[in-house]
N, C-alpha and C positions, 0 to 999 in steps of 0.2 A: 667634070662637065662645066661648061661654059655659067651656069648657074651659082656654081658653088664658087668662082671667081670674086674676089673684091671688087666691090665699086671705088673703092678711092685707096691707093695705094701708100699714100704719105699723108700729114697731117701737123697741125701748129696751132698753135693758142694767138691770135691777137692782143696784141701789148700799146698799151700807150705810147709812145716815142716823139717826140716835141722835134727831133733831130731829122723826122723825115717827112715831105710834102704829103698834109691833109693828121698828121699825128700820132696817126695807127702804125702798124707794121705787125710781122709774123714774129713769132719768138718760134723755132722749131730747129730739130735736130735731124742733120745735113752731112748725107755719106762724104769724106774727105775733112768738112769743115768742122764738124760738131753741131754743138748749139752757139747758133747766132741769131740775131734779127735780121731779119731783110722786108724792105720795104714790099708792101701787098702789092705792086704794079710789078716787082723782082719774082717776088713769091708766084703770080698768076701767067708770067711770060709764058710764050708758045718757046721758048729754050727749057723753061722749068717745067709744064703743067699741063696738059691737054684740056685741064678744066678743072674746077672745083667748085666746093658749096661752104656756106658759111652756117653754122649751129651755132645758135646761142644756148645759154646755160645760167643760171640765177644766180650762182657763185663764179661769172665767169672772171670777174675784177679779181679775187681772192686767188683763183685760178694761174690766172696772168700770175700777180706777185708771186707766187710760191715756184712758177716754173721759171720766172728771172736769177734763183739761186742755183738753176745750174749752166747759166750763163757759161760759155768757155769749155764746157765737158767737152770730151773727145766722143764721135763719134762709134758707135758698138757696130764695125762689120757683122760682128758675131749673131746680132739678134738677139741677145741673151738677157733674160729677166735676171740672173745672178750675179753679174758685172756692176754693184756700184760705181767701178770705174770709169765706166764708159753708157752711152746711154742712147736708144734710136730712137724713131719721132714717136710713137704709140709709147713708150714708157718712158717717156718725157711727162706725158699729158698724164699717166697713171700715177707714176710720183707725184708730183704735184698735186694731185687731186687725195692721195693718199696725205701727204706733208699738212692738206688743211682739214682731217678728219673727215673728208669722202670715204664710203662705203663703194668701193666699184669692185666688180668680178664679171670683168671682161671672159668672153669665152676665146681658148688661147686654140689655135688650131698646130698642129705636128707636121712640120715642112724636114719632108728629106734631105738628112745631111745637114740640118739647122737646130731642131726642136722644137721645143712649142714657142710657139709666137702670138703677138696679137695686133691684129688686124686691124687698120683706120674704124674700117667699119664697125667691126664688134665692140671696139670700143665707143664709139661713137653711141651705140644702142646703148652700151652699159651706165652712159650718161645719161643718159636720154632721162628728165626729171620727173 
């Protein structure tokens, strides 16, 4: 049912960056690309986004730092929580939040022919402070 659908299908932590117009930027992980930064006028284009919202979080500075270490990773086609090798934008934000002694348990939902995954949104709640 149209209910059970996600509201936000992709997700990134905002980062300081001195390197791009106003200093902010997205740190998030990007089918093809990995984890890169791209500037939030990049991140919110009508090419990238049909729309988003921004959540703040009381650790979100500690946040930021911890998910700049995995700068570079490759992209997880797979969707898979068990691939340290590779990493998609929801278990970007979960590492990270794990790496600075967050407590989060996201609820992972079971996509055919994928497995369990976690969702912008549920995780988004599981931050929620």
């Amino acid at each position: 049912s149209k209910g059970d659908l996600p509201q936000w299908t992709h997700v990134g932590i905002v980062v300081r960056d001195d390197s791009v117009d106003g200093g902010l930027a997205i740190l998030h992980a990007i089918d093809k690309r990995g984890v890169v930064v791209d500037s939030v006028a990049h991140f919110f284009s009508d090419s990238e986004a049909s729309g988003g919202t921004f959540q703040r979080h009381p650790n979100g500075e500690l946040l930021a730092q911890a998910a700049k270490s995995y700068l570079g990773l490759p992209y997880d086609d797979a969707l898979s929580l068990d691939t340290p090798e590779a990493i998609y934008c929801t278990e970007l934000i979960l590492r990270a939040a794990g790496d600075i002694g967050m407590k989060v348990t996201p609820v992972t939902r079971n996509l055919p022919l994928v497995g369990s995954v976690i969702f912008p949104d549920d995780l988004a709640a599981s931050l929620t402070p």
